[in-house]
C-alpha positions in Angstrom: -92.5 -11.9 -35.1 -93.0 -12.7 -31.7 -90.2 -13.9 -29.2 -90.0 -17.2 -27.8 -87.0 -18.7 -25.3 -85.6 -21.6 -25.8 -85.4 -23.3 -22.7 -82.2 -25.3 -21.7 -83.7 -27.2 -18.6 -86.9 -29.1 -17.8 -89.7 -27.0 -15.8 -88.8 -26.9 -11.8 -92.1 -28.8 -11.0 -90.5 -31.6 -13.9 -87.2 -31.9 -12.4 -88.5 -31.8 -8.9 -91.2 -34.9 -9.9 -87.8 -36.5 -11.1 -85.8 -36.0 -8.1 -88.7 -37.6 -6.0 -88.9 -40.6 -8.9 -84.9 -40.9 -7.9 -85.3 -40.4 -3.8 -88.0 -43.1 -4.1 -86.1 -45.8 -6.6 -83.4 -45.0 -4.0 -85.1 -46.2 -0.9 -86.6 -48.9 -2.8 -83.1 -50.2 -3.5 -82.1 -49.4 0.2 -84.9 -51.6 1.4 -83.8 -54.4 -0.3 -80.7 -53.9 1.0 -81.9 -53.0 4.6 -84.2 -55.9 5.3 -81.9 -58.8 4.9 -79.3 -56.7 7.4 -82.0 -56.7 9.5 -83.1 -60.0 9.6 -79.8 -60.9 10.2 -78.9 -58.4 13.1 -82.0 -59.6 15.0 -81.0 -63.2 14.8 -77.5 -62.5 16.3 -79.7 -61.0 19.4 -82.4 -63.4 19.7 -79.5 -66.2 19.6 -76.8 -64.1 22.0 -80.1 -63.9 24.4 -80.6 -67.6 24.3 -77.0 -68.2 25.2 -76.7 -65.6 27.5 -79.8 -66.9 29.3 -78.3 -70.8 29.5 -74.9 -69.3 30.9 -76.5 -66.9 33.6 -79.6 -65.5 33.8 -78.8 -63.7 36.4 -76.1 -61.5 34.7 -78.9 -61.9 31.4 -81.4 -60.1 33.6 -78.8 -57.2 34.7 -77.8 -56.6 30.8 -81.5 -56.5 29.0 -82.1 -53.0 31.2 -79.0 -51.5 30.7 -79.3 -52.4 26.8 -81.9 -49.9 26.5 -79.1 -47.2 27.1 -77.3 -48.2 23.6 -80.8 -48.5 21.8 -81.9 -44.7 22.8 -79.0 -42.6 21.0 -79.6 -44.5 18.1 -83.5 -43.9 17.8 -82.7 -40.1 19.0 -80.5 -39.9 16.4 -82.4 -41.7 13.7 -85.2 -39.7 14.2 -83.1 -36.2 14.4 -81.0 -37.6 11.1 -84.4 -37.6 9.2 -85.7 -34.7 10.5 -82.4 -32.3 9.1 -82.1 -34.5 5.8 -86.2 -33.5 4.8 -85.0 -29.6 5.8 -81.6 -30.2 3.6 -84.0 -31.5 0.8 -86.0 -28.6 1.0 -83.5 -25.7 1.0 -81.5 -27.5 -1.6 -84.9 -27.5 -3.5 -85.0 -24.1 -3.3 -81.7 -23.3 -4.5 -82.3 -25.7 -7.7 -85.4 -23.9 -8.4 -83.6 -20.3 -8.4 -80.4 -21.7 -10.2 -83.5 -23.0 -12.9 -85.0 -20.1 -13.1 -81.9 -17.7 -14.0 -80.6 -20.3 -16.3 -83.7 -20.2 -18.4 -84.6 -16.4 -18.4 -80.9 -15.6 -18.5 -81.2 -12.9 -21.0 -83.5 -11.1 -18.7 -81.6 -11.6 -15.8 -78.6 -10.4 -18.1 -80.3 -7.7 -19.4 -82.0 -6.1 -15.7 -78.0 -6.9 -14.4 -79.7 -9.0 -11.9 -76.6 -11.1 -11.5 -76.0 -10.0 -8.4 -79.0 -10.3 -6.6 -79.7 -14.1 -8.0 -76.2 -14.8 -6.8 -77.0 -13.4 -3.1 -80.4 -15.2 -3.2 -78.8 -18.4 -3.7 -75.8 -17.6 -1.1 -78.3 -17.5 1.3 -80.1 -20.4 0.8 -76.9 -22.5 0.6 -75.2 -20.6 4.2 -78.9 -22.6 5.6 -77.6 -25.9 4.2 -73.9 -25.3 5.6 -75.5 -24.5 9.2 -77.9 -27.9 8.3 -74.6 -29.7 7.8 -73.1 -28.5 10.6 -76.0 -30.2 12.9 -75.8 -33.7 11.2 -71.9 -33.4 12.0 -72.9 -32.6 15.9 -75.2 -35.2 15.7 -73.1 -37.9 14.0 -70.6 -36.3 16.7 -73.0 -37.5 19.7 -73.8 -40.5 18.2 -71.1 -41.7 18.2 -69.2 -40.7 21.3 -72.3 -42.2 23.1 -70.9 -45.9 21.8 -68.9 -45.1 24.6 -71.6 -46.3 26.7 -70.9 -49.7 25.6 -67.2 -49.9 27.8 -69.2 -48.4 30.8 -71.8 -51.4 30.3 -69.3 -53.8 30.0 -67.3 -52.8 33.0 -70.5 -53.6 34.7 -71.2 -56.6 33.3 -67.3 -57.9 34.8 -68.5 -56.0 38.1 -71.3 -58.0 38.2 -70.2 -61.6 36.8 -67.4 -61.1 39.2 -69.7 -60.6 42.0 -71.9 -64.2 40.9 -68.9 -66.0 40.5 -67.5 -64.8 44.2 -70.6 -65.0 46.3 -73.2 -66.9 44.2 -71.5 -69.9 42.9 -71.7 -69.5 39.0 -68.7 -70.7 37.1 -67.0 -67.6 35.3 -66.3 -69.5 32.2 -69.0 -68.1 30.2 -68.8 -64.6 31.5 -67.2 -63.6 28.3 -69.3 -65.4 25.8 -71.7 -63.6 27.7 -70.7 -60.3 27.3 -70.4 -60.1 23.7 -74.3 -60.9 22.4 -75.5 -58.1 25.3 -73.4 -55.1 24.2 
């Protein structure tokens, strides 16, 4: 009579083949989501640029470089944001895998009092994913504190309209309207 274990979860390589099946429906759904959001923010700029440029192009031309300031931490921290999610994926990966492995040889690991040792195993891989989380808290952290570039452009922005309406001429009544499509 030979022994044969009954296994309570799929193989590793299974559920791992699932979880990218789920990740991928997932961005699929995100994308239909995303796109429309898009779409929609880039028509709120093209138009705030068309008006901006009818009330003063002037001020228009000071704003489009100093735009560039809000559009960096954002890629920065899109890019880093990706980067630490594939790590997280990974060591959480590895920690499903060993959690699979003592739940479907658990007799053996019983038997060998290997308890221990699994437990530390996984300990360590999850203390990586803490220190992982940790960095996308710093990150959201800097992400968002550097919104606060926005008051400094606008305080420009009155600087400068200030400045037109004084010395060049330009009325100051769209100043404001202005303001709001640039930052």
């Amino acid at each position: 009579m030979s022994y044969h274990p009954i296994q309570l979860l799929p193989e590793p390589r299974t559920l791992d083949s699932w979880m990218k099946l789920l990740l991928m429906l997932k961005s699929l759904s995100a994308c239909n989501i995303e796109v429309p959001i898009f779409l929609m923010h880039t028509s709120v700029f093209m138009s705030g640029l068309a008006f901006s440029i009818y009330f003063s192009w002037r001020l228009t031309l000071v704003a489009l470089p100093l735009m560039i300031l809000l559009i960096i931490p954002g890629l920065i921290y899109g890019k880093y944001m990706i980067y630490l999610s594939k790590k997280s994926y990974k060591e959480y990966s590895k920690a499903n895998t060993i959690v699979e492995q003592a739940l479907s040889s658990i007799k053996t690991v019983y038997s060998f009092t290997a308890e221990r040792r699994i437990v530390e195993r996984y300990s360590v891989i999850l203390d990586r994913t803490v220190k992982l989380g940790v960095k996308q808290g710093v990150a959201k952290g800097l992400a968002v504190g550097s919104t606060g570039l926005s008051f400094a452009i606008w305080a420009f922005l009155a600087w400068y309209g200030s400045h037109l309406v004084m010395y060049k001429g330009e009325s100051g009544e769209g100043f404001m309207q202005l303001g709001l499509p640039l930052s």
